[in-house]
N, C-alpha and C positions, 0 to 999 in steps of 0.2 A: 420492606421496600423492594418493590421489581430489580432485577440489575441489569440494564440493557444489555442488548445482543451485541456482541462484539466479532466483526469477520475479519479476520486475518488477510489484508493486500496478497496477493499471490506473487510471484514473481511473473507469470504470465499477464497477471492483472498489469504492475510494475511497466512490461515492455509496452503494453497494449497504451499507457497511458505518453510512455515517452516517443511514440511513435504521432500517438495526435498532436501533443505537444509539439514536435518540431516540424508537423506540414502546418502549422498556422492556429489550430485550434483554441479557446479562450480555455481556462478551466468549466469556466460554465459549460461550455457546448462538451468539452470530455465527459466532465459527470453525465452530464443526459445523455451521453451516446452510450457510455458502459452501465448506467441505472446507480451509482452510487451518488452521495451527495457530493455539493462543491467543495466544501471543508473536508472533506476524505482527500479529495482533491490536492488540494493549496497543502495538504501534512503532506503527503506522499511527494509532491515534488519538492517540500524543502524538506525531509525527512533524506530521501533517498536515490531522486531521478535522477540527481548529476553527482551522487558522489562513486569514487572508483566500484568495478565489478566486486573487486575485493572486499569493500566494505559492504554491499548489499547482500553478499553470499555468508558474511560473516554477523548480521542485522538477522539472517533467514535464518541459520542455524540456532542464535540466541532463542529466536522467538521456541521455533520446533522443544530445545532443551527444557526452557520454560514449562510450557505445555505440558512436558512428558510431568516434569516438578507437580505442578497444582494438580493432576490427576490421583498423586498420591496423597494431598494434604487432605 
């Protein structure tokens, strides 16, 4: 079985979404305007947009660690 393509939110991605979000933006019209889906969406802002910087810097680095992990398994 295939294993879908999985892209890593960026933290650029991150600001670029909390910026539409607070001039007005739906989730809908974010996703279309940045080309990801709405449900990447709706995770990213209850995942991450409004918790402290410190947790999303700490959210960033888990992921990177990770990463470096499965490259060796």
């Amino acid at each position: 079985m295939a294993k879908k393509a999985y892209h890593h939110v960026t933290r650029d991605l991150r600001c670029q979404i909390a910026a539409l979000k607070s001039i007005g933006f739906t989730q809908r019209k974010i996703a279309r305007e940045i080309g990801v889906s709405q449900s990447t969406i709706s995770r990213e802002i209850a995942r991450n947009s409004v918790r402290p910087a410190k947790w999303r810097e700490r959210s960033e680095r888990h992921f990177h660690l990770k990463l470096k992990i499965e490259r060796y398994l």
